[in-house]
N, C-alpha and C positions, 0 to 999 in steps of 0.2 A: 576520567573524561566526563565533562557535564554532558545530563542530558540536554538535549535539543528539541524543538517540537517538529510536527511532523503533522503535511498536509495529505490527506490520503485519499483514493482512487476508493473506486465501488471494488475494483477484484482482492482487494487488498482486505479491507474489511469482511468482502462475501469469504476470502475460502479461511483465513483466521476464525471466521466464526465455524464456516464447517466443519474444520479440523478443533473445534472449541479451544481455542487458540488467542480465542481475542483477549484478555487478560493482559498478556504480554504487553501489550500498547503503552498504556499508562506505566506499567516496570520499566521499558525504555524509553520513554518519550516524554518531556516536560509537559508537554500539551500534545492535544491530539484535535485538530481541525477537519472537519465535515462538510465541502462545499453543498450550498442547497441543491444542486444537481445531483450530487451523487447520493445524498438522500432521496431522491425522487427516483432515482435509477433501482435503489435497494427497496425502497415503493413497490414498485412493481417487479423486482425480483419474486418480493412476497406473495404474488400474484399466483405466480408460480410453483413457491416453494416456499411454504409459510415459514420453513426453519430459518427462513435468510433474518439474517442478524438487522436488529434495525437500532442505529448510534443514541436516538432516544430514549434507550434504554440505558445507558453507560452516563452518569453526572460526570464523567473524565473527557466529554465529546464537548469539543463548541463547535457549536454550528455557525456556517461563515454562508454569507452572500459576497461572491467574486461579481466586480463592477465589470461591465461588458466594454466596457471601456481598456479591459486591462485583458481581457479573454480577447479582443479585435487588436490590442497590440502586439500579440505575436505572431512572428512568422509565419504566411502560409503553410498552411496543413492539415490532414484528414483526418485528424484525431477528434475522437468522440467528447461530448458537451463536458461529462464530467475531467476526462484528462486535463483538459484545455483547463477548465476552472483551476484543476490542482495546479497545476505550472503556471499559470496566470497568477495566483497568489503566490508560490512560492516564489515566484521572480519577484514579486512587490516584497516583499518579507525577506530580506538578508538575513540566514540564518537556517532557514526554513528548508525543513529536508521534505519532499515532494516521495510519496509514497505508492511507486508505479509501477505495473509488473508491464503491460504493452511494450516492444522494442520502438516502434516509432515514438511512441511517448515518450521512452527515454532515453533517446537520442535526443528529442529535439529539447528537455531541460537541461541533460549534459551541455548539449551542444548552449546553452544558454547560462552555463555553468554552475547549473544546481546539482545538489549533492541529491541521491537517487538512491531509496530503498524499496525492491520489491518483497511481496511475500518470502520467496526460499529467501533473505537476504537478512528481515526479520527475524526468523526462526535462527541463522548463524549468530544476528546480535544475542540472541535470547541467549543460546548457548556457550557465546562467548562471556557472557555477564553473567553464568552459573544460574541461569532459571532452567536450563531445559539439559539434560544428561545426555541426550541424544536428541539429531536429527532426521537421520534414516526416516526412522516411521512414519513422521509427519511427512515429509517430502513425499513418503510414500502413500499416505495420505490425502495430500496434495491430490495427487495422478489418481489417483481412484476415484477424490471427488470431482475431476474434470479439469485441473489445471494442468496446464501444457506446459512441459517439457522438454525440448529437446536432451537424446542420451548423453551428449557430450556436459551438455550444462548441470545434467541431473551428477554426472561423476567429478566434475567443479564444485560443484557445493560441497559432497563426500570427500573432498581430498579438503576441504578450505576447512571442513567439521572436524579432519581427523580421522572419518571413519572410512575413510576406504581400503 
């Protein structure tokens, strides 16, 4: 299966980095797109938490300005600057898999019928393409660095990995 590129959200980048995960990216992904918002978000993550990953640092990142033009043509809805941007491009970009762990987020590019990878969703591609032995820990990982979960989803992954 070729790879495809892939436009991605601030949570998607912040916990790949914190689980030191980000690598992964460029192994699946033709390209890997950065909307100026969500660099500005990971901005001041680092405010915070200076280990937040910053894409400037990856030569495998392009950095993209989404036209507000194309972020005001979709559908009402309460999703935050950077969402928007990601699904705003990947709607304009046929092809473009929109990298989002939010459930309203990804609903409403499903529902716009883009193809949708969040974080645990990555770490299954990784291990289905023999980069990663196991998922468990990261997932587990995941939840310890502050990514949410629900139990039912978290034993979805584990049966879709194999390991449960």
């Amino acid at each position: 299966m070729p790879k495809r590129p892939l436009v991605c959200d601030t949570t998607v980048l912040l916990y790949l980095g914190r689980i030191d995960c980000i690598d992964l990216l460029p192994a699946l992904f033709s390209q890997l797109y950065v909307p100026d918002v969500v660099r500005l978000e990971l901005d001041m993550g680092r405010l915070l938490r200076p280990d937040t990953v910053d894409p400037r640092d990856f030569d495998w990142v392009t950095p993209i300005t989404v036209a507000q033009e194309a972020v005001d043509a979709l559908p009402p809805n309460r999703l935050g600057a950077g969402e928007r941007a990601v699904i705003a491009y990947a709607h304009s970009q046929r092809g473009c898999i929109a990298g989002l762990d939010d459930l309203q987020a990804r609903r409403l590019a499903e529902g716009l019928g883009l193809e949708v990878a969040g974080t645990p969703g990555i770490l299954l591609r990784a291990k289905r393409s023999n980069l990663l032995p196991t998922v468990r820990s990261l997932i587990d990982a995941l939840v310890a660095q502050g990514f949410r979960l629900d139990a039912e989803l978290y034993q979805d992954i584990l049966v879709l990995a194999g390991e449960a």
